[in-house]
C-alpha positions in Angstrom: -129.7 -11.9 -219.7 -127.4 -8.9 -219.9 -127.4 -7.2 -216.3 -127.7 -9.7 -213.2 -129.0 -8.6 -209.3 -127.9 -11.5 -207.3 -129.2 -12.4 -204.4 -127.0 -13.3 -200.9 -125.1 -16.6 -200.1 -124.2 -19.4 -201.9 -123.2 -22.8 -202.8 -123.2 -26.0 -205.3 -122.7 -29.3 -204.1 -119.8 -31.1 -206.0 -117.8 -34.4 -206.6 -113.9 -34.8 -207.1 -111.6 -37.0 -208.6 -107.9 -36.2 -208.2 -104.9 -37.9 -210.1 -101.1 -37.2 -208.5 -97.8 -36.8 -209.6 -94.4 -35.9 -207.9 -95.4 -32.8 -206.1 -98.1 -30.5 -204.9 -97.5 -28.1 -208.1 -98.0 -31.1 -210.8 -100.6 -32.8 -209.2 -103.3 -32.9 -212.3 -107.1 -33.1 -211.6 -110.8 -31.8 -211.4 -113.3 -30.3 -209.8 -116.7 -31.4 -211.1 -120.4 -29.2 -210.6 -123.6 -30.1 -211.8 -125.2 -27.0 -212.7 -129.2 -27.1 -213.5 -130.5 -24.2 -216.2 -131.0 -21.4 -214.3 -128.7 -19.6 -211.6 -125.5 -21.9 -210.5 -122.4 -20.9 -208.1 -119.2 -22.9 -209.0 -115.6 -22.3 -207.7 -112.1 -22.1 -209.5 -109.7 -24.4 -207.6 -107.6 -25.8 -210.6 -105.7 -24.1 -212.7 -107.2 -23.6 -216.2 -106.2 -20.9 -217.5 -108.8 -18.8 -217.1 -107.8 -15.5 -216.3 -111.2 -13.1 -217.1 -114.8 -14.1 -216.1 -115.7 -13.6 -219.6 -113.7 -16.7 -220.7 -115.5 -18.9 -217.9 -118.9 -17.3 -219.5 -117.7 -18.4 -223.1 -117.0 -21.9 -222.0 -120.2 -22.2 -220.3 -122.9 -20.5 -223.2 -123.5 -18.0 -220.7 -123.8 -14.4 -221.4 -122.8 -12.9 -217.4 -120.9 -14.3 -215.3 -121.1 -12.3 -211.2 -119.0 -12.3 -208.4 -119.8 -10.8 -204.9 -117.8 -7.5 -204.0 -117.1 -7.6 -200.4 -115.8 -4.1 -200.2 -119.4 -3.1 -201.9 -121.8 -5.7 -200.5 -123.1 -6.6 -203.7 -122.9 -8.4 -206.6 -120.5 -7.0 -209.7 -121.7 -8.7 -212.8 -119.2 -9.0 -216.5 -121.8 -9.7 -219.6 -121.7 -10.1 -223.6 -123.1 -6.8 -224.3 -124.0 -8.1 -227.6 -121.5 -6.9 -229.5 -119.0 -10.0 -228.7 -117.2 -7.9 -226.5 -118.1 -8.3 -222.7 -118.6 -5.4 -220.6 -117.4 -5.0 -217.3 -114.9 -7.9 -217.2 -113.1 -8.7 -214.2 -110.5 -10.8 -213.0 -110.7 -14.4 -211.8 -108.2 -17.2 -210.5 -107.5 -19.6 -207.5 -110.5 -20.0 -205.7 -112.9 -17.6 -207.7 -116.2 -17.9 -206.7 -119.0 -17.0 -209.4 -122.4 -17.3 -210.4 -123.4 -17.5 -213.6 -126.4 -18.2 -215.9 -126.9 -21.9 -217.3 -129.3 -22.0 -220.2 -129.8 -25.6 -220.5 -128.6 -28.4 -217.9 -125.1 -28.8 -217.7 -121.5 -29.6 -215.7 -118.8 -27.7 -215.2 -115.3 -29.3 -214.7 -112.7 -27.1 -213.4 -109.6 -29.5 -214.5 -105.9 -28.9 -214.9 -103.0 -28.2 -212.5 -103.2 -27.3 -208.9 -102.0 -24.1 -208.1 -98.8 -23.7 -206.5 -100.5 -21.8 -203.6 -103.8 -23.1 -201.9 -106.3 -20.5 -201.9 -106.9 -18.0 -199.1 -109.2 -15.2 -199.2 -108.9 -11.7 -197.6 -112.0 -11.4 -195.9 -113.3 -7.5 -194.9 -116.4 -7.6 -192.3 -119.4 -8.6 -193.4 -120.8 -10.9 -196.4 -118.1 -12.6 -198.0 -117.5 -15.6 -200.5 -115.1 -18.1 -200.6 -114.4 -21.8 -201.2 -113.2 -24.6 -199.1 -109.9 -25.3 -200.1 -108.0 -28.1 -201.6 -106.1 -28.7 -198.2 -108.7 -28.7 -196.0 -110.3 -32.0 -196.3 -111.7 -31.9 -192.5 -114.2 -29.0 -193.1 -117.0 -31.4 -193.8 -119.6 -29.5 -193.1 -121.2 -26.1 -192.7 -120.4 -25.9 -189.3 -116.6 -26.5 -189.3 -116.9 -24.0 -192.2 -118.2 -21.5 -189.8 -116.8 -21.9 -186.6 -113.1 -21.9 -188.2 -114.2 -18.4 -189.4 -116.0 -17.4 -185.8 -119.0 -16.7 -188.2 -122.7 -17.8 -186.8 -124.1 -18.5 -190.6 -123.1 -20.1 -193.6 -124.6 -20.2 -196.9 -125.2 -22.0 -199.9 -127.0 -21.4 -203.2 -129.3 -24.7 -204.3 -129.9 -24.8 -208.2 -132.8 -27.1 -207.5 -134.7 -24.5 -205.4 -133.0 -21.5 -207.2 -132.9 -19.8 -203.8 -130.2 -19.8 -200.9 -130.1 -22.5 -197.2 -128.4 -21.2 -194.5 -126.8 -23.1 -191.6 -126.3 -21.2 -188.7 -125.6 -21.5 -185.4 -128.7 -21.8 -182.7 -127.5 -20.5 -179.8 -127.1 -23.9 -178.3 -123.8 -24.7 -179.6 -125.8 -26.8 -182.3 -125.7 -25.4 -185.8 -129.5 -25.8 -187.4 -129.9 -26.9 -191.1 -126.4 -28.0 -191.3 -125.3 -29.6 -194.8 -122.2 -31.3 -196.3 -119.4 -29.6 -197.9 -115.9 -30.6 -199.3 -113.0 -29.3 -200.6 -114.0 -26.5 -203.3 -117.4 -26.0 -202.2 -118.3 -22.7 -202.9 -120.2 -20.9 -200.0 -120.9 -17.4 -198.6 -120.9 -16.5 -194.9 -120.5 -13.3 -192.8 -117.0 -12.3 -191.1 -117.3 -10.1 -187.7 -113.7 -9.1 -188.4 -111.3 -8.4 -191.3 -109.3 -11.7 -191.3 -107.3 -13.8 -193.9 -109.1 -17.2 -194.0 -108.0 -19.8 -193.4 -104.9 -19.2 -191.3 -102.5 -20.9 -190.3 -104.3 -22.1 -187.1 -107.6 -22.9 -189.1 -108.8 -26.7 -188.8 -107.4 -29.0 -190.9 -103.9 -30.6 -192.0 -101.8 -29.2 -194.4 -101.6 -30.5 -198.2 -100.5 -34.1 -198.7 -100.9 -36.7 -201.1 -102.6 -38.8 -199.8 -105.5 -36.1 -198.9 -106.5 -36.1 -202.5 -105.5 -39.4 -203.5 -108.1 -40.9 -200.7 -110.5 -38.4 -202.5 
């Protein structure tokens, strides 16, 4: 699978165990998703060491390894072009969000240190991706997710159905299809503005232990 088109919007559901030391920068941990053979989305949020999608594909058996280009609105994609070099490699590091090709069922673990920084995204207008970070336990769900970023959908990619579920706002102030996310769930949604997400006045508390030691 050398060359990947993508589809829109995404997310994998996921489960988290976190182990703490002194402070924020030594706190050790990981970020577990299952990913089913076929197309998966998974997020970055510990510090690995990965610095180039093609070290993420390595680790996983996979041959590409995509990310969504907001300034194109499409999908760039780095692959093993056969040659064990990989073509079109690009950078990734707190917070990535990628898809990538699973050949056989599988779970990712993105363990290690947290980052000194929680991740923020620069968002331009229109479809963007980005992951719930590490201190924002209180987005729970799709909703929270999208009124913090004044968007009226939000997106994620199901492995089961290979396809993407939306939640979006009705018009009612309800938000149809609404599912469950946590901290580093991976999503996609659409910004009306250019914005840095979240800022300072998004929902949720800053870092603490005990935010991830409850987790």
């Amino acid at each position: 699978m050398k060359k990947l088109i993508l589809p829109l919007l995404l997310f994998l559901g996921i489960t988290m165990l976190m182990a703490v030391e002194s402070a924020p920068s030594a706190v050790v941990g990981y970020v577990k998703y299952q990913c089913l053979e076929g197309l998966n989305v998974i997020a970055l949020p510990m510090n690995q060491g990965y610095t180039q999608a093609s070290q993420v594909g390595i680790a996983m058996a996979s041959d590409a390894v995509s990310r969504f280009d907001a300034t194109l609105q499409d999908w760039v994609t780095a692959y093993d072009d056969g040659t064990g070099s990989w073509a079109d490699d690009f950078t990734v590091g707190n917070g990535s969000v990628l898809m990538f090709y699973a050949y056989s069922p599988t779970d990712f673990y993105s363990i290690g240190s947290m980052y000194s920084n929680n991740a923020s995204y620069s968002l331009l207008e229109g479809l963007n991706t980005a992951m719930v970070p590490l201190d924002r336990s209180t987005f729970t769900d799709a909703s929270l997710v999208g009124i913090s970023l004044g968007s009226d959908a939000v997106s994620r990619f199901d492995a089961g159905l290979q396809d993407w579920v939306t939640a979006y706002d009705d018009g009612t102030g309800s938000w149809a299809d609404n599912f469950t996310v946590g901290i580093g769930s991976p999503f996609m949604a659409y910004s009306y503005t250019a914005q840095t997400w979240p800022s300072t006045r998004a929902n949720g508390p800053a870092f603490n232990h005990n935010s991830i030691r409850n987790k």
